[in-house]
Chimera marker file (.cmm) of the C-alpha trace (Angstrom):
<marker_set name="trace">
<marker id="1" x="0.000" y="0.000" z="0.000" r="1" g="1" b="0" radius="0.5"/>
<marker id="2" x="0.944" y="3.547" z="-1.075" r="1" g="1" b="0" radius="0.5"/>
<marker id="3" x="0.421" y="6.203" z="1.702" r="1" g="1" b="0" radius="0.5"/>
<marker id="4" x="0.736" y="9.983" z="0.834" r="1" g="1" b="0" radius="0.5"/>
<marker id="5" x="-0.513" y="11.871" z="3.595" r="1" g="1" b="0" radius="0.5"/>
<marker id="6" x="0.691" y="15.748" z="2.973" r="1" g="1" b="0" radius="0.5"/>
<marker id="7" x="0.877" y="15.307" z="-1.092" r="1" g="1" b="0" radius="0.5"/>
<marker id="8" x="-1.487" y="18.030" z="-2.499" r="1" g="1" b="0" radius="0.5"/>
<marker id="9" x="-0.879" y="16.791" z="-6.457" r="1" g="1" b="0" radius="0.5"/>
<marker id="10" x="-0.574" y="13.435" z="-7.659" r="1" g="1" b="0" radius="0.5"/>
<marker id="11" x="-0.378" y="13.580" z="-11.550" r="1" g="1" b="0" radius="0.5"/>
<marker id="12" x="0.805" y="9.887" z="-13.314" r="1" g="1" b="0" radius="0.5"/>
<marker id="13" x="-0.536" y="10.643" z="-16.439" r="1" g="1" b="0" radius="0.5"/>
<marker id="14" x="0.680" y="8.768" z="-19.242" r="1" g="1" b="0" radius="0.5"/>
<marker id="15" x="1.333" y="4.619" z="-18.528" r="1" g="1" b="0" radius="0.5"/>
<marker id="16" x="2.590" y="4.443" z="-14.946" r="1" g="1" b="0" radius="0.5"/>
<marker id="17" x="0.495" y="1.754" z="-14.100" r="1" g="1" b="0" radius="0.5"/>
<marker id="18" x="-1.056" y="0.641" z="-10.538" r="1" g="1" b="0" radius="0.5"/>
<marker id="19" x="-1.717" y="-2.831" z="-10.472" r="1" g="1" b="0" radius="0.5"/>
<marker id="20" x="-3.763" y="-2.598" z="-7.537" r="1" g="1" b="0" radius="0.5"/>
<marker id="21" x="-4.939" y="1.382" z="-7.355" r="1" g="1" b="0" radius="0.5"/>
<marker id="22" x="-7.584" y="1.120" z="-4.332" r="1" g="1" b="0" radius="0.5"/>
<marker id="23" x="-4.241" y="0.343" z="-2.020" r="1" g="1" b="0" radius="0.5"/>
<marker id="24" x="-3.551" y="3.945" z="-3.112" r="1" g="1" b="0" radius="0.5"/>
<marker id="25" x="-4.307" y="6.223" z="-0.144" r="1" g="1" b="0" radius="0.5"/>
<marker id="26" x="-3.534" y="9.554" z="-0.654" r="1" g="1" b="0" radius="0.5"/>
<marker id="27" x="-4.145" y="12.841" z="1.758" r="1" g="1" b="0" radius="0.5"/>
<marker id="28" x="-7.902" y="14.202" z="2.648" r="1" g="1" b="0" radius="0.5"/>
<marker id="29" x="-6.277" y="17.737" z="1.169" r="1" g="1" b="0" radius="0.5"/>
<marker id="30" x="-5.740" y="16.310" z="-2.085" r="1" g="1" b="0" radius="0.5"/>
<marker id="31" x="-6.579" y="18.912" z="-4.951" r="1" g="1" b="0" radius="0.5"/>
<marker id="32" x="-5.401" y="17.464" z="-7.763" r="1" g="1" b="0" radius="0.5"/>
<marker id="33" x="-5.131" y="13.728" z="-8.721" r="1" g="1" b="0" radius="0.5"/>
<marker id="34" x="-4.368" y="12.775" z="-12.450" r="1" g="1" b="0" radius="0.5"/>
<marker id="35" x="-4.358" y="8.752" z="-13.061" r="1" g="1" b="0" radius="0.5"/>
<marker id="36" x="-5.263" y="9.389" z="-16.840" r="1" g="1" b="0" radius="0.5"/>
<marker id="37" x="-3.411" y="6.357" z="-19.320" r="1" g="1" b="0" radius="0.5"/>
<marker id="38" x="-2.491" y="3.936" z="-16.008" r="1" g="1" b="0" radius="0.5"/>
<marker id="39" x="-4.700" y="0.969" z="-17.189" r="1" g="1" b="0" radius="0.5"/>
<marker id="40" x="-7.198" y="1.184" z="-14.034" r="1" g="1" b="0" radius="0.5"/>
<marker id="41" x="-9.929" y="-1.409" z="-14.846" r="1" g="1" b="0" radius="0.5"/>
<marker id="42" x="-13.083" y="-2.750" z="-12.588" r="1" g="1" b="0" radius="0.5"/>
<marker id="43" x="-15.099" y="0.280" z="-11.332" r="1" g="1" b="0" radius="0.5"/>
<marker id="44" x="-14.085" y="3.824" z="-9.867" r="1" g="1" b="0" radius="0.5"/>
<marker id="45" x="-12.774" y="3.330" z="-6.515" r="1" g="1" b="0" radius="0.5"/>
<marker id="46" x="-15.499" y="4.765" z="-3.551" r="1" g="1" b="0" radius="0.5"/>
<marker id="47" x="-12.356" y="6.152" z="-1.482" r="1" g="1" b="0" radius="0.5"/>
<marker id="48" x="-12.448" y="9.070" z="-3.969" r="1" g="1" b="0" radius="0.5"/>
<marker id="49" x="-15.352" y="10.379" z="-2.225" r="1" g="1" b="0" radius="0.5"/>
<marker id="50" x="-13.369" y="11.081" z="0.541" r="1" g="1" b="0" radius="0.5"/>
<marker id="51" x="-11.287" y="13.538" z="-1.147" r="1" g="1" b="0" radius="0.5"/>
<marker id="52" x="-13.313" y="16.432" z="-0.039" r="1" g="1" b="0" radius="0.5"/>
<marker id="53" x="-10.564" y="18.719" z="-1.299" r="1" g="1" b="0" radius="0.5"/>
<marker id="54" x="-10.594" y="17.439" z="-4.793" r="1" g="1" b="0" radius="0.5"/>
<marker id="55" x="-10.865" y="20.030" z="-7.664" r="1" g="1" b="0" radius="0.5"/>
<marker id="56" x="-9.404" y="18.310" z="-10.751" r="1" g="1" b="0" radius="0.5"/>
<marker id="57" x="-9.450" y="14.660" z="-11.225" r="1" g="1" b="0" radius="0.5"/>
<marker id="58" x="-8.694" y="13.234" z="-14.388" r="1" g="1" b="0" radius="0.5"/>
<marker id="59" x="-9.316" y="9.431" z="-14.738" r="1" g="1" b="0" radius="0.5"/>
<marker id="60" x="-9.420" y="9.298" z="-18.987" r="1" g="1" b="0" radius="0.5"/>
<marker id="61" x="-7.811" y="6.701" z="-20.788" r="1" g="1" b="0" radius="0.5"/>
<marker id="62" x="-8.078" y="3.847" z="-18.988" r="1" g="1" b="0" radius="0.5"/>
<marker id="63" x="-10.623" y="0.566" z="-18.639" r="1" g="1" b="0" radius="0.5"/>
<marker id="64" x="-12.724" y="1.933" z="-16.016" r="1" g="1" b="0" radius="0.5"/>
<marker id="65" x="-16.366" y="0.788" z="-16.410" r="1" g="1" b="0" radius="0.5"/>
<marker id="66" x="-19.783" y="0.133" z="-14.273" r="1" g="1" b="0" radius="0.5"/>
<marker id="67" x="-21.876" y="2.862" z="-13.789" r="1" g="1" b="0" radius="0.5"/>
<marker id="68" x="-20.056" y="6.196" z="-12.412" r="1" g="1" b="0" radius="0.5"/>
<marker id="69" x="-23.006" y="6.243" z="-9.651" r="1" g="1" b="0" radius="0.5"/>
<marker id="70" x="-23.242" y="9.341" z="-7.178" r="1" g="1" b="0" radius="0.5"/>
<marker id="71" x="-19.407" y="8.945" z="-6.081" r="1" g="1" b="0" radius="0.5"/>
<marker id="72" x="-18.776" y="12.724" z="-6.747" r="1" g="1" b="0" radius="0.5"/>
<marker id="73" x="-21.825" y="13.957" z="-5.401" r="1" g="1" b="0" radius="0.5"/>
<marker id="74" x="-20.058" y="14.941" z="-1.996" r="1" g="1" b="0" radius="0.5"/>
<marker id="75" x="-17.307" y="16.728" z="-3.588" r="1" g="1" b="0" radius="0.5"/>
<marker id="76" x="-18.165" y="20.465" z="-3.705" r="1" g="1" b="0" radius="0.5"/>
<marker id="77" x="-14.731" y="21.470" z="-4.374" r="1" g="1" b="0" radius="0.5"/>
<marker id="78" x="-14.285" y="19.639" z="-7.780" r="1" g="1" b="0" radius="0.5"/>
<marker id="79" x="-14.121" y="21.713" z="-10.429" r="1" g="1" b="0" radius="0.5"/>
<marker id="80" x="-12.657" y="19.449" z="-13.215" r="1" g="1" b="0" radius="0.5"/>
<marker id="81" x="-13.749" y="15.906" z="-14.832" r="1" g="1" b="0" radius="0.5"/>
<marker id="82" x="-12.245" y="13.958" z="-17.183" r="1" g="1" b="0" radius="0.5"/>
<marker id="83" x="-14.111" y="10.467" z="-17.775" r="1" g="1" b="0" radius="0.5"/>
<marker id="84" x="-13.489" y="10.265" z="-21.435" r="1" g="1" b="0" radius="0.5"/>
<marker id="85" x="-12.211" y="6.817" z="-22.894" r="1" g="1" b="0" radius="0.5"/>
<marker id="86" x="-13.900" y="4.287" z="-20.330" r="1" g="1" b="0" radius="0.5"/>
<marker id="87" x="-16.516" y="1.876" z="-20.455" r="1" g="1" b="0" radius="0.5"/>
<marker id="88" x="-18.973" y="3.749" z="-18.151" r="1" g="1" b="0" radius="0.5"/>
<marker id="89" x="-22.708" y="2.690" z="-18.351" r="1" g="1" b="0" radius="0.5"/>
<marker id="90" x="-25.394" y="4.801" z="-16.607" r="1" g="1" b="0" radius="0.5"/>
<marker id="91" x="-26.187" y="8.889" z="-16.644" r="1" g="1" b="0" radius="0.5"/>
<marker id="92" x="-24.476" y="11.548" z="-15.612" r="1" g="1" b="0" radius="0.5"/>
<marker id="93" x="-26.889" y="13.867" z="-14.330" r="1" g="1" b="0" radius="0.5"/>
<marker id="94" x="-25.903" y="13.780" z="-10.722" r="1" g="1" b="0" radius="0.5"/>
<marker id="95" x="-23.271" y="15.938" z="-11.852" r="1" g="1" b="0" radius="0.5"/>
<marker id="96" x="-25.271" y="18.843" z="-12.345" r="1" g="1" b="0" radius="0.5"/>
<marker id="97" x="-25.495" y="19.677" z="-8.750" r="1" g="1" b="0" radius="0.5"/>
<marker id="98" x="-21.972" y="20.327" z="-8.579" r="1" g="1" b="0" radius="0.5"/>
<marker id="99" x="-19.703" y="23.398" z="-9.497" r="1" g="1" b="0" radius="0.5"/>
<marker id="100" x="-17.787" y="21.994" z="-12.452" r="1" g="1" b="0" radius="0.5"/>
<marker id="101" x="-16.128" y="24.310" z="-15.295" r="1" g="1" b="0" radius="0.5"/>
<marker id="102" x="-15.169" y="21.182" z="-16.958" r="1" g="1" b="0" radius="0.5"/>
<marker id="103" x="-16.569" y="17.561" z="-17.374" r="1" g="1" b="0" radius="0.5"/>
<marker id="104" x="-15.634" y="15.589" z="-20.095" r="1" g="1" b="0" radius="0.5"/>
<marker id="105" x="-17.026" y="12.087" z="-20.621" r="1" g="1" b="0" radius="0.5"/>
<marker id="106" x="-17.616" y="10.651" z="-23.646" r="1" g="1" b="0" radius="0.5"/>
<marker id="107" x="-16.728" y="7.119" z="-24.416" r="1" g="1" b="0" radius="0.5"/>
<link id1="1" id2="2" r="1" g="1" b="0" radius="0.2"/>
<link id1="2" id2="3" r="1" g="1" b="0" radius="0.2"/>
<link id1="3" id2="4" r="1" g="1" b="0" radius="0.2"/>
<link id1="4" id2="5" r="1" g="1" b="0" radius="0.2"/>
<link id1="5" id2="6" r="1" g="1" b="0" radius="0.2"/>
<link id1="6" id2="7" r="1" g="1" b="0" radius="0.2"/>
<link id1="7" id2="8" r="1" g="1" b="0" radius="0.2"/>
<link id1="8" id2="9" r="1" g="1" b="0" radius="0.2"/>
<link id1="9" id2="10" r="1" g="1" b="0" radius="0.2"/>
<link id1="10" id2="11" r="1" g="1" b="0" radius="0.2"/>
<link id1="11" id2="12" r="1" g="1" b="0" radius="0.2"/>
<link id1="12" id2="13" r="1" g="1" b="0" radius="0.2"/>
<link id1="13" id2="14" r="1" g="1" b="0" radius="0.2"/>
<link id1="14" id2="15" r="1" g="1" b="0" radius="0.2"/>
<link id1="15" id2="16" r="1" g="1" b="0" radius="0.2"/>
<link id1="16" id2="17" r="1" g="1" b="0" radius="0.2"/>
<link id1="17" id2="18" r="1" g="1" b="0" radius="0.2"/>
<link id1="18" id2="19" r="1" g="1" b="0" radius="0.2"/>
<link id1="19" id2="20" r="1" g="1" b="0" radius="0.2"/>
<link id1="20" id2="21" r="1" g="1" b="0" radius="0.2"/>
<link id1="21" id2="22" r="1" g="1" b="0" radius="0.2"/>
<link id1="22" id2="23" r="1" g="1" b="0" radius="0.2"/>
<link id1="23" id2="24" r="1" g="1" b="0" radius="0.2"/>
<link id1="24" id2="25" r="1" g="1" b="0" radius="0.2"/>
<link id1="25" id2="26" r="1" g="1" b="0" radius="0.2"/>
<link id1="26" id2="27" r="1" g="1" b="0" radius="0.2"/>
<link id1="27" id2="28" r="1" g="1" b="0" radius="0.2"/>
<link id1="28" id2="29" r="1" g="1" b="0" radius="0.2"/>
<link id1="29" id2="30" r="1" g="1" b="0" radius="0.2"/>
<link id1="30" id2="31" r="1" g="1" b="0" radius="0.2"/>
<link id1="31" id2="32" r="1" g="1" b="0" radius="0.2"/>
<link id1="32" id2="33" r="1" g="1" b="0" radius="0.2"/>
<link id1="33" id2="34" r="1" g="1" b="0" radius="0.2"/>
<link id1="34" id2="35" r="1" g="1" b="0" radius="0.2"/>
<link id1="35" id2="36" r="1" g="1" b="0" radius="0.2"/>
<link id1="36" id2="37" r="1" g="1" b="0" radius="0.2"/>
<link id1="37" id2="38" r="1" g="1" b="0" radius="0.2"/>
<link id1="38" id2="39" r="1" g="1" b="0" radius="0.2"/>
<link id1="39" id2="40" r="1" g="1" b="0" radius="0.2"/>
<link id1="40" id2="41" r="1" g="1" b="0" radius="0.2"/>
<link id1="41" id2="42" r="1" g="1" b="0" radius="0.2"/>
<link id1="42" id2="43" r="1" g="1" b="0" radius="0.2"/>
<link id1="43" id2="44" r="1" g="1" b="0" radius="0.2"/>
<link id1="44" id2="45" r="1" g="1" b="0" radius="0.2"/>
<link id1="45" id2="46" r="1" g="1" b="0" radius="0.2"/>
<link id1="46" id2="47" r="1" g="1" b="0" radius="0.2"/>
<link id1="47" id2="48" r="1" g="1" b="0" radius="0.2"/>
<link id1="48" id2="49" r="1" g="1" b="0" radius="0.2"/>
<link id1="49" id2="50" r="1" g="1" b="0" radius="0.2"/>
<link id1="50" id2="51" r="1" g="1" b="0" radius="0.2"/>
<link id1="51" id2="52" r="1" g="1" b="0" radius="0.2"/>
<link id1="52" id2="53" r="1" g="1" b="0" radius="0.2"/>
<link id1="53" id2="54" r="1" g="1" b="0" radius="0.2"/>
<link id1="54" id2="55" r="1" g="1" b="0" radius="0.2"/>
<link id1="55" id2="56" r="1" g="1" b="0" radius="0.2"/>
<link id1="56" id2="57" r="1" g="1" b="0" radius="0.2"/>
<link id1="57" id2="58" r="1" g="1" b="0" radius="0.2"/>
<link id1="58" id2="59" r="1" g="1" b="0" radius="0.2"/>
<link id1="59" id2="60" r="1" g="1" b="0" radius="0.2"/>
<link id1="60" id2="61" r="1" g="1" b="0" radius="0.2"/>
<link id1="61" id2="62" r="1" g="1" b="0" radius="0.2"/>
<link id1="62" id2="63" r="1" g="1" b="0" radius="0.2"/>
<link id1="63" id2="64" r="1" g="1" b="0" radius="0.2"/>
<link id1="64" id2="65" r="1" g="1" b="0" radius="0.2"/>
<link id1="65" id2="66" r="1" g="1" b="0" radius="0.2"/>
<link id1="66" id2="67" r="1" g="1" b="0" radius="0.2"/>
<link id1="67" id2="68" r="1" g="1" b="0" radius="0.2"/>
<link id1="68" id2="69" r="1" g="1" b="0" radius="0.2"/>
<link id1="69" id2="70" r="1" g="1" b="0" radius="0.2"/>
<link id1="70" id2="71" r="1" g="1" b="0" radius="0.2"/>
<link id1="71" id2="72" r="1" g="1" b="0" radius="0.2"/>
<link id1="72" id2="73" r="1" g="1" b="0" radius="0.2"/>
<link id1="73" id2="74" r="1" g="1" b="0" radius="0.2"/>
<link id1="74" id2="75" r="1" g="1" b="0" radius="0.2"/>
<link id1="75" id2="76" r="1" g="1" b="0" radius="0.2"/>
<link id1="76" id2="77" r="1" g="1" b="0" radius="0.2"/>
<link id1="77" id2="78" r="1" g="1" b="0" radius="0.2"/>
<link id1="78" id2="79" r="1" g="1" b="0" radius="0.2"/>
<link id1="79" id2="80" r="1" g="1" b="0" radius="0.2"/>
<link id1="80" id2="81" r="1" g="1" b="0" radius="0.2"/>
<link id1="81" id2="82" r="1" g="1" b="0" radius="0.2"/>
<link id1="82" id2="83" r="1" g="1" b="0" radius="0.2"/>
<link id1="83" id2="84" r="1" g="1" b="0" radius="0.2"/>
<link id1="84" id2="85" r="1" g="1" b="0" radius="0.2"/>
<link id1="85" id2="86" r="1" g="1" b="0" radius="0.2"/>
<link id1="86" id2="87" r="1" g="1" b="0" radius="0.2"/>
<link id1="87" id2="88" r="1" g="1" b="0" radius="0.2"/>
<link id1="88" id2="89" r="1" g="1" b="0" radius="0.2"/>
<link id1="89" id2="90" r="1" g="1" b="0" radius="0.2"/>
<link id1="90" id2="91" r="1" g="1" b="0" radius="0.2"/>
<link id1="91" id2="92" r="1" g="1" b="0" radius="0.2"/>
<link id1="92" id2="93" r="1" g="1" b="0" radius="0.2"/>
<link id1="93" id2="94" r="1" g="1" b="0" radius="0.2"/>
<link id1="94" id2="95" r="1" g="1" b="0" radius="0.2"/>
<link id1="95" id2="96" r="1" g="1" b="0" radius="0.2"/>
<link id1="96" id2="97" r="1" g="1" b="0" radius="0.2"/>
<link id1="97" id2="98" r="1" g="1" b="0" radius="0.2"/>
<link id1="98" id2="99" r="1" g="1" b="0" radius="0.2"/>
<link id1="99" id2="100" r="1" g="1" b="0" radius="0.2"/>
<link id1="100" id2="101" r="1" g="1" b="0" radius="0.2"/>
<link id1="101" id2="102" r="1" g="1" b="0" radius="0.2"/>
<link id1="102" id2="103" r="1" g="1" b="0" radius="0.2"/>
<link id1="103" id2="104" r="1" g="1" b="0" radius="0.2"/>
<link id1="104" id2="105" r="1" g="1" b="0" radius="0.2"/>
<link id1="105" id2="106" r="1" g="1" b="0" radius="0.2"/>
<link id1="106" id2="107" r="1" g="1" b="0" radius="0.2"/>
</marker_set>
């Protein structure tokens, strides 16, 4: 397990891959986390709703699927989404509710 208690940014972008991402923990003040291109599969992990800090996450590019489900709801601070190249199923409209400038998801 991975533990990264006072890291603010986490940004592996581009093929560093986690074989087993939900033994990631990273800090409750995280405010930016990229794991776009790390070949995540199965579904998005729930410990991102803990990130109450969050304001960019970018999980594109990988083989994420299931439905995306209300995960995000809690996250007030996130500003950012990138979904795009996944295998989601399901609607997005939970998103609306939050404050996002960006959200890309498109399959």
């Amino acid at each position: 397990m991975m533990i990264l208690k006072k890291l603010k940014i986490l940004d592996t972008g581009r093929y560093i891959a986690f074989d087993e991402y939900e033994g990631i923990e990273v800090a409750w003040n995280q405010v930016k986390l990229n794991l776009a291109f790390n070949r995540l599969s199965q579904n998005i992990p729930f410990s991102l709703a803990s990130l109450k800090s969050l304001r960019y996450l970018n999980l594109s590019h990988n083989s994420l699927s299931g439905s995306i489900g209300d995960i995000f709801t809690g996250l007030k601070n996130l500003k950012q989404i990138d979904l795009q190249s996944n295998q989601f199923t399901g609607s997005v409209n939970f998103l609306a509710g939050l404050p996002l400038s960006y959200l890309y998801v498109l399959n």
